[in-house]
C-alpha positions in Angstrom: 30.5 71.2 -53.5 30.2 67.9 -55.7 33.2 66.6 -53.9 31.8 67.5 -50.4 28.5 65.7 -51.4 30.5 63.1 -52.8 32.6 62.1 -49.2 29.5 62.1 -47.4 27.7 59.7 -49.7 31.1 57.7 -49.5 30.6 58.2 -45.4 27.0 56.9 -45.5 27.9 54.0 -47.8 30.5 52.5 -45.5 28.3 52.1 -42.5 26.2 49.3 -44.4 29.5 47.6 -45.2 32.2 45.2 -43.1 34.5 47.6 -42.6 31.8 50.5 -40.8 33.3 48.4 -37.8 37.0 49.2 -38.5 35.2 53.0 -39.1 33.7 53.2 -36.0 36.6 52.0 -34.1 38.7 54.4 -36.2 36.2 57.5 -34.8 36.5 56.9 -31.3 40.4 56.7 -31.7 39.9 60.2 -33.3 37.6 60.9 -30.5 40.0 60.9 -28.1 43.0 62.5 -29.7 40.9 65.5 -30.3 40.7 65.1 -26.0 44.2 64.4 -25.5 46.1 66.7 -28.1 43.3 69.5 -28.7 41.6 71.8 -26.9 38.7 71.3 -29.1 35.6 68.9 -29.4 35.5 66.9 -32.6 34.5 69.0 -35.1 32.6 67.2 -37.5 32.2 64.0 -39.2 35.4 62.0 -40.1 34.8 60.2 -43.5 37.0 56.8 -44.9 36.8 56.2 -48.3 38.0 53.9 -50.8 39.3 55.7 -53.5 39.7 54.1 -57.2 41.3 53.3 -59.5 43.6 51.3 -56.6 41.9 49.1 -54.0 45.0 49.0 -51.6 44.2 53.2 -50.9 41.6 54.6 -49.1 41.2 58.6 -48.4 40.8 60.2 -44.9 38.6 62.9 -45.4 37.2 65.3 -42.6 35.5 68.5 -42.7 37.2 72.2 -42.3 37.2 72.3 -38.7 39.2 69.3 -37.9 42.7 70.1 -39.1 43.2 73.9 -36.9 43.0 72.3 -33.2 45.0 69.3 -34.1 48.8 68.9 -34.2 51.0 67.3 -37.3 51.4 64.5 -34.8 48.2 63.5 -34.0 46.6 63.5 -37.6 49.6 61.9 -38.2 49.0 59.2 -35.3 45.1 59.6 -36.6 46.1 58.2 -40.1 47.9 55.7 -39.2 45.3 54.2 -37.0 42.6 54.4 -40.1 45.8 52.9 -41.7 46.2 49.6 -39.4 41.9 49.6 -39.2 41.0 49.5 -42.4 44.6 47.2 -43.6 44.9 50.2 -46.2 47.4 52.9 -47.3 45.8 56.0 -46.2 45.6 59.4 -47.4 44.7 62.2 -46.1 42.4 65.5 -47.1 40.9 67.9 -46.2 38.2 70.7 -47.9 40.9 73.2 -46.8 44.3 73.5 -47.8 45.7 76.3 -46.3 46.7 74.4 -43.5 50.0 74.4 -41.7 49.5 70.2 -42.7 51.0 70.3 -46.5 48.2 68.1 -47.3 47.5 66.1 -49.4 49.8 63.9 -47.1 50.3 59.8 -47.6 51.4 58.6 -44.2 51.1 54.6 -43.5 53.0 51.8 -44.6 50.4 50.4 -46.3 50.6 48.8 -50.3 51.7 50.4 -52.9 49.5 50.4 -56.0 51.1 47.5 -58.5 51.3 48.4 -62.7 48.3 46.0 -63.0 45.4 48.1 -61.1 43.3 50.8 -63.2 45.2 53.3 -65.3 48.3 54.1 -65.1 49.0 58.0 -64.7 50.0 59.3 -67.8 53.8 60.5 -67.0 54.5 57.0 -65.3 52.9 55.4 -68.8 55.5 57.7 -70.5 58.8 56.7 -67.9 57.7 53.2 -69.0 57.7 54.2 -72.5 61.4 55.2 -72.4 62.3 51.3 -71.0 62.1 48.2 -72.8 58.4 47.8 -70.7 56.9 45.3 -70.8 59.7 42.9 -71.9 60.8 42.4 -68.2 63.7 40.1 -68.9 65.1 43.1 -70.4 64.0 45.2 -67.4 65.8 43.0 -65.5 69.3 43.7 -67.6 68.8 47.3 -66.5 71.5 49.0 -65.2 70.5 52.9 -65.0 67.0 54.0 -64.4 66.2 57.5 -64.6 63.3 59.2 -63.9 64.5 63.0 -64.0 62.2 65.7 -64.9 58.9 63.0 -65.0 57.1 65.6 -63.4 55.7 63.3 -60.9 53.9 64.1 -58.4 52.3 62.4 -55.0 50.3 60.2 -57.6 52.9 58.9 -59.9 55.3 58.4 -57.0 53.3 55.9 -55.3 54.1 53.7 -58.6 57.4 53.7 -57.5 58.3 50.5 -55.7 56.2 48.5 -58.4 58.6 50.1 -61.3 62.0 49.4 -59.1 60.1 45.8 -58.5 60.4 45.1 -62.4 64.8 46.5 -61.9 66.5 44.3 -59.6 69.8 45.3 -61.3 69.9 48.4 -61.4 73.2 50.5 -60.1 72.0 53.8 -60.8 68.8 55.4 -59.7 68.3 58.9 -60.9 64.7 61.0 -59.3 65.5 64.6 -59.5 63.5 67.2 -59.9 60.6 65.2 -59.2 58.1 66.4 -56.3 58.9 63.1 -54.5 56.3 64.3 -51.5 56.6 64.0 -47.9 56.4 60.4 -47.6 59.5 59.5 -49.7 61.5 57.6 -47.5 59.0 55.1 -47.2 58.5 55.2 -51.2 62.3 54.8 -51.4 62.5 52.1 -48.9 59.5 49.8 -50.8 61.6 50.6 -53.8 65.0 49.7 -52.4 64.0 46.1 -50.8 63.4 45.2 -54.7 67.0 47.1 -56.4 69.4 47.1 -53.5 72.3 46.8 -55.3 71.6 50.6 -56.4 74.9 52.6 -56.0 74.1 55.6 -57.0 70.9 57.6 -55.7 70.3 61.5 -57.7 67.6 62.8 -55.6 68.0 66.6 -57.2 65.3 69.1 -56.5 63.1 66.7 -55.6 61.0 69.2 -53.0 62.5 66.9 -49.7 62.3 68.9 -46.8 63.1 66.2 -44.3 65.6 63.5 -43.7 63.8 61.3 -41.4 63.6 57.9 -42.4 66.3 57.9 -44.7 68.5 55.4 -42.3 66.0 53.3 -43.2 65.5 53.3 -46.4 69.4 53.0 -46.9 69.6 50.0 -44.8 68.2 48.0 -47.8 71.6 48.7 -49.8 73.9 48.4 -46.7 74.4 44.5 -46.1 77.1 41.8 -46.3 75.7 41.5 -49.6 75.0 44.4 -51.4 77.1 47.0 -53.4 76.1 50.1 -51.7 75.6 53.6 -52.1 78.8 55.4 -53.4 77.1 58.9 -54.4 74.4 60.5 -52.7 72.7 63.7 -54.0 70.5 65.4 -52.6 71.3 69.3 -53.8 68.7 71.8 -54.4 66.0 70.5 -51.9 64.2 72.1 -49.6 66.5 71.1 -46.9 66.8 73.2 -43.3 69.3 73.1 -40.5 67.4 71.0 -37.9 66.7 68.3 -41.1 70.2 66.9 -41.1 69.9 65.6 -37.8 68.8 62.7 -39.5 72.1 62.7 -41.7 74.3 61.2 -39.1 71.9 57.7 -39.0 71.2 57.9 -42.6 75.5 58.5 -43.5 75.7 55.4 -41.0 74.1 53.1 -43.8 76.8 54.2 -46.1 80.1 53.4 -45.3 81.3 53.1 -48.8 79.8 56.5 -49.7 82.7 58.6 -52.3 80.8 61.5 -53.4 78.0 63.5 -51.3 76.3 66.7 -52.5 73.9 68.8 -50.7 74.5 71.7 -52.2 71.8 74.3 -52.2 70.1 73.4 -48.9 70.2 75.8 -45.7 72.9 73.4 -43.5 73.7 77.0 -41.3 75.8 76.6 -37.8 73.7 73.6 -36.8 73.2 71.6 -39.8 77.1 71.7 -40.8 77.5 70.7 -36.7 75.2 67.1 -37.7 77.2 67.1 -41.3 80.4 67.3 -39.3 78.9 64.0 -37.1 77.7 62.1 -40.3 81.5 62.3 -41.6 82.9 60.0 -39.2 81.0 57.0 -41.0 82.2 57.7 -44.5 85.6 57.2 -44.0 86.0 56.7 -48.1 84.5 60.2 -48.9 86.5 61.4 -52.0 83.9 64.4 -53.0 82.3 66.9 -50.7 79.8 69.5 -52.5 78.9 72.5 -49.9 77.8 75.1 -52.6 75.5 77.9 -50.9 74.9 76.5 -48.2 74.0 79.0 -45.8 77.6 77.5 -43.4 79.0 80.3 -42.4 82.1 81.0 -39.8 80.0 79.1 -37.2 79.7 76.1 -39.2 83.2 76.4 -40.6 84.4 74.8 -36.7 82.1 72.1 -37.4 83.0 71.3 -41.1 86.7 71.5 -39.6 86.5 68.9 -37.4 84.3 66.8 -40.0 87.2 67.1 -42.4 89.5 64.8 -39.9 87.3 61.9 -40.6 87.2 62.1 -44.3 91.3 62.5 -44.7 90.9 60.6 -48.4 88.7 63.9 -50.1 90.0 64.6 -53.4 87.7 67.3 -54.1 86.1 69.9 -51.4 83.3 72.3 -53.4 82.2 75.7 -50.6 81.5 78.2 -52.7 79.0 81.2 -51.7 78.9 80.1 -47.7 79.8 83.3 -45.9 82.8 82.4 -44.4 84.6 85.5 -44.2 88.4 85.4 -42.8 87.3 83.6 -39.6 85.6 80.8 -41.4 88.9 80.4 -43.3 90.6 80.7 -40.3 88.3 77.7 -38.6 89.0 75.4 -41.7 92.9 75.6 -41.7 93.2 73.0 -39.1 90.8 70.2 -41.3 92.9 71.2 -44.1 96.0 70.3 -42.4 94.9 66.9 -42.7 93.4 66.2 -46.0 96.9 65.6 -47.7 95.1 64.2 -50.8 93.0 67.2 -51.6 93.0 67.8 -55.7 90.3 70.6 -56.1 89.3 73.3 -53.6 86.3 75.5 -54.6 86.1 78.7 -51.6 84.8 81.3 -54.7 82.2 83.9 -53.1 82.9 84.2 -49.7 84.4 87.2 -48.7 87.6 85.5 -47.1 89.6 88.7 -47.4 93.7 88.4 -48.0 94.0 88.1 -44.3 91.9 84.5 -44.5 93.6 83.8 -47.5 96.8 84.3 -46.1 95.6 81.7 -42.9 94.4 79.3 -45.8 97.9 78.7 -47.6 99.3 77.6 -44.1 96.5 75.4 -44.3 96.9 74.0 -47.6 100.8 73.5 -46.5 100.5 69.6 -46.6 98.1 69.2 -49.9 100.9 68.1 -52.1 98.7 67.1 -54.8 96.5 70.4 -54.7 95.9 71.4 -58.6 93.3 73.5 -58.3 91.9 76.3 -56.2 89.4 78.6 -57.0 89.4 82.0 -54.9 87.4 84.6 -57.1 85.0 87.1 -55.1 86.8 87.2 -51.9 87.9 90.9 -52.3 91.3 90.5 -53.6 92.5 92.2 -56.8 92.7 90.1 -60.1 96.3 89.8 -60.1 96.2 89.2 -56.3 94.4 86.0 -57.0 96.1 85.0 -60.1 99.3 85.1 -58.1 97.6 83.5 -54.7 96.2 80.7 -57.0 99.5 80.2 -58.7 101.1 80.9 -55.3 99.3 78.4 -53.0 99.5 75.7 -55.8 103.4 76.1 -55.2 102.7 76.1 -51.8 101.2 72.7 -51.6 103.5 71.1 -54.0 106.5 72.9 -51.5 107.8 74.9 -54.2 107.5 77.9 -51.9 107.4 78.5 -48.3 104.2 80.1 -47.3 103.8 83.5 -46.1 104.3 83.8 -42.4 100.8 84.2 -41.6 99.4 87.0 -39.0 97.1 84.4 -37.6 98.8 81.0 -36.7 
């Protein structure tokens, strides 16, 4: 209640002030979204307020009605209208959250708040604490950052790009298991233009749930210049098939990428078909981590054909991904042509001795193969000490493989 009275004071207040024009502007843009991309009238007032302690934010606030007619997209176009209006980063909220919107959402590539406006959160404060803050010659001698387990949230995180502004130097940029919000490409990107000599990026359980706008964000470390990213992660996010369509552009701005890990994210059939795309950019790839990731025999094809592009891997990580003997089967023919494969990880996925049987043709031509790890596939304990041992043999030609069933 204090809060609704609140926004409408703040809505009052504005229109005795320079900027009711950029308001009023703003509401007939809403106006006729509502037309174009609703079936509804405007519901209600539409509120802009500046909210403290930062002056470079102001909050988008409508009443309940407004969010159910409209699309993602248009409040989305609707924000970032307000957001070239009013010359502000805008945010967006609404009196009712149980919206298919996750809102609060920051939207707008407007500024970010600097170290030097109002208080600073108190978990930022406390990341601070753990560098040599404020001596920033010494900030500038930074080679690691890590922000792990910060507990940020959409608050903290805008703080982001004025931190990495104060770390030109760093090589290694660690956020997991932050919640880094929806808007953390462009976060990331603000960040990157100031550190873009950052070669490793841990972006662990960081609640991402898309991938768009990543390209972008990498560009900054992908110039004639710059180091560039070597390991990616991006495990344990709330990653879904139809998100890594953005992986191909984003795997683009990495060409000397060695290590990727996306482990824990639903890939399925079609995200393993965009993975398989994004591997003909990283060329260098050394380590592959798949690890329940929903691939399946379907995506096995895919993950096949992506293996022919990364010929250099060292170390490919699938456990728990449903393959079954036809996935097995599917990857036999990428395996024929990563010679330099060291460490194979296909525990937990019900390959049967038939798949395995397809596999050690496979593995034929990895000469340099020291470890493979086949538990949970239904074979007997000694089965798979001997087929470990066995295959090991195999790829150092020590024994012929078994004439499989299933060339």
């Amino acid at each position: 209640q204090h809060q609704q009275h609140q926004q409408h004071h703040h809505h009052h207040h504005h229109h005795h002030h320079s900027s009711s024009n950029a308001l009023a502007n703003f509401d007939a843009t809403a106006n006729s979204f509502n037309a174009n991309g609703a079936n509804a009238t405007m519901p209600g007032p539409l509120s802009l307020a500046m909210t403290a302690p930062s002056r470079s934010l102001a909050t988008l606030h409508f009443s309940e009605g407004w969010v159910e007619p409209m699309s993602p997209t248009n409040v989305q176009r609707m924000v970032a209208t307000a957001a070239a209006a009013t010359g502000k980063k805008v945010i967006l909220s609404s009196m009712k959250s149980s919206t298919n919107l996750a809102l609060p959402v920051s939207l707008g590539a407007r500024p970010f708040p600097t170290l030097h406006e109002g208080r600073l959160p108190h978990k930022l404060q406390a990341v601070l604490q753990q560098t040599p803050w404020p001596d920033l010659t010494q900030m500038k001698n930074m080679s690691t950052l890590s922000i792990k387990r910060a507990g940020f949230g959409l608050r903290e995180v805008q703080y982001l790009p004025a931190v990495l502004e104060l770390t030109p130097n760093i090589r290694n940029l660690d956020l997991s298991v932050n919640n880094l919000g929806s808007d953390w490409c462009s976060v990331l990107k603000a960040g990157l233009v100031h550190c873009s000599d950052v070669t490793t990026l841990e972006l662990c359980s960081c609640n991402i749930q898309d991938l768009q706008g990543l390209s972008c964000a990498l560009e900054e470390t992908n110039t004639a210049t710059t180091q560039g990213v070597r390991r990616l992660n991006l495990s344990s996010n709330s990653l879904m098939p139809q998100s890594f369509k953005a992986l191909p552009p984003a795997l683009k701005e990495t060409p000397k990428l060695i290590s990727l890990d996306l482990s824990r994210n639903v890939l399925g059939e079609m995200g393993a078909h965009f993975l398989g795309r994004a591997l003909r950019h990283t060329h260098a790839l050394q380590s592959l981590f798949l690890g329940e990731c929903k691939i399946g025999a379907g995506g096995a094809k895919y993950l096949s054909e992506g293996l022919s592009h990364i010929t250099d891997i060292r170390e490919l990580s699938l456990p728990c991904n449903d393959l079954g003997q036809e996935g097995a089967e599917e990857l036999v023919e990428g395996l024929l042509q990563t010679t330099m494969l060291s460490a194979l990880d296909l525990t937990w996925n019900s390959i049967g001795q038939e798949g395995i049987r397809a596999l050690a043709l496979g593995l034929q031509q990895c000469r340099r193969l020291k470890k493979v790890s086949l538990g949970g596939n239904g074979l007997g304990p000694s089965a798979e000490r001997e087929l470990s041992q066995g295959l090991g043999q195999v790829a150092r030609g020590l024994l012929l493989p078994p004439i499989p069933l299933v060339a």
